[in-house]
N, C-alpha and C positions, 0 to 999 in steps of 0.2 A: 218369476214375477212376484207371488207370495213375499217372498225378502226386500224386495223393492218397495213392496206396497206396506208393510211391515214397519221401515225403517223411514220413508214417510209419513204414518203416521205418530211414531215414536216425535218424531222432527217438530212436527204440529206442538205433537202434546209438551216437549220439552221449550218450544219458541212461548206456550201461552203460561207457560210457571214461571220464565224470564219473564216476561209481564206482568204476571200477579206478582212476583214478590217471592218471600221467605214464608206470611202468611197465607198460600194458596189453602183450598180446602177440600178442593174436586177438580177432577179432570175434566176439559170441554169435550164435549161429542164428537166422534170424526167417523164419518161413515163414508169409506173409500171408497171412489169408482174408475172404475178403468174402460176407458173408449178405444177399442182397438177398430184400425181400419185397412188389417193385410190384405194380403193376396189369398190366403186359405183359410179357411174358419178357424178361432181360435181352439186349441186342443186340449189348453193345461188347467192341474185344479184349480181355483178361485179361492183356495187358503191355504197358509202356510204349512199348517199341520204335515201337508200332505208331503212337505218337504224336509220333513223330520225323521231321524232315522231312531224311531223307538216302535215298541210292544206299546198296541193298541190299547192296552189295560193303563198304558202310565197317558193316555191324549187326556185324560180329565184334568190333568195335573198341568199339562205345558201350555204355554202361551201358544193362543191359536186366532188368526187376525184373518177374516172373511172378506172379499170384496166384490162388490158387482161388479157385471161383464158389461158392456154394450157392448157387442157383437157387429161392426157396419163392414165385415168383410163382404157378406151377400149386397151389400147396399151399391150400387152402381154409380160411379163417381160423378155423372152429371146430373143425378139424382143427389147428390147432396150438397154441389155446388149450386140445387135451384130451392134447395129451401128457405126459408123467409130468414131473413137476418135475427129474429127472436127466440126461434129454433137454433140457429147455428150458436148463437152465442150463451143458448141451456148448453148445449153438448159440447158444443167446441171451445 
């Protein structure tokens, strides 16, 4: 997921320089989140790093893209089908 969420926000960043132009000057903010709602709680790390195959000594150096979890595998599904519509539509 890490690469997923990765190449995502690459996607962002490269759709908003098509936007500005040739003169951009900074990148916009992208702070990824992931809503997952399986059947088992989710298990894996929440950054890419973790899916790199290098010595711990060279992480300072590589690209390493973090994302939050919402976790709603414990969450019970008519419990979430009874949330208020301004709730479903933060999260969903």
């Amino acid at each position: 997921m890490g690469w997923q969420i990765t190449r995502g926000v690459m996607a962002s960043m490269e759709h908003s320089i098509r936007e500005m132009g040739k003169d951009w000057k900074v990148l916009p903010a992208v702070i990824p989140v992931l809503i997952y709602h399986g059947n088992t709680a989710w298990n894996y790390p929440n950054d890419l790093i973790s899916l790199i195959d290098a010595n711990s000594a060279m992480h300072p150096w590589l690209l390493n893209i973090h994302y939050i979890l919402v976790d709603l595998s414990t969450t019970a599904d008519p419990l979430l089908s009874s949330m208020p519509d301004s709730v479903q539509d933060f999260w969903l």
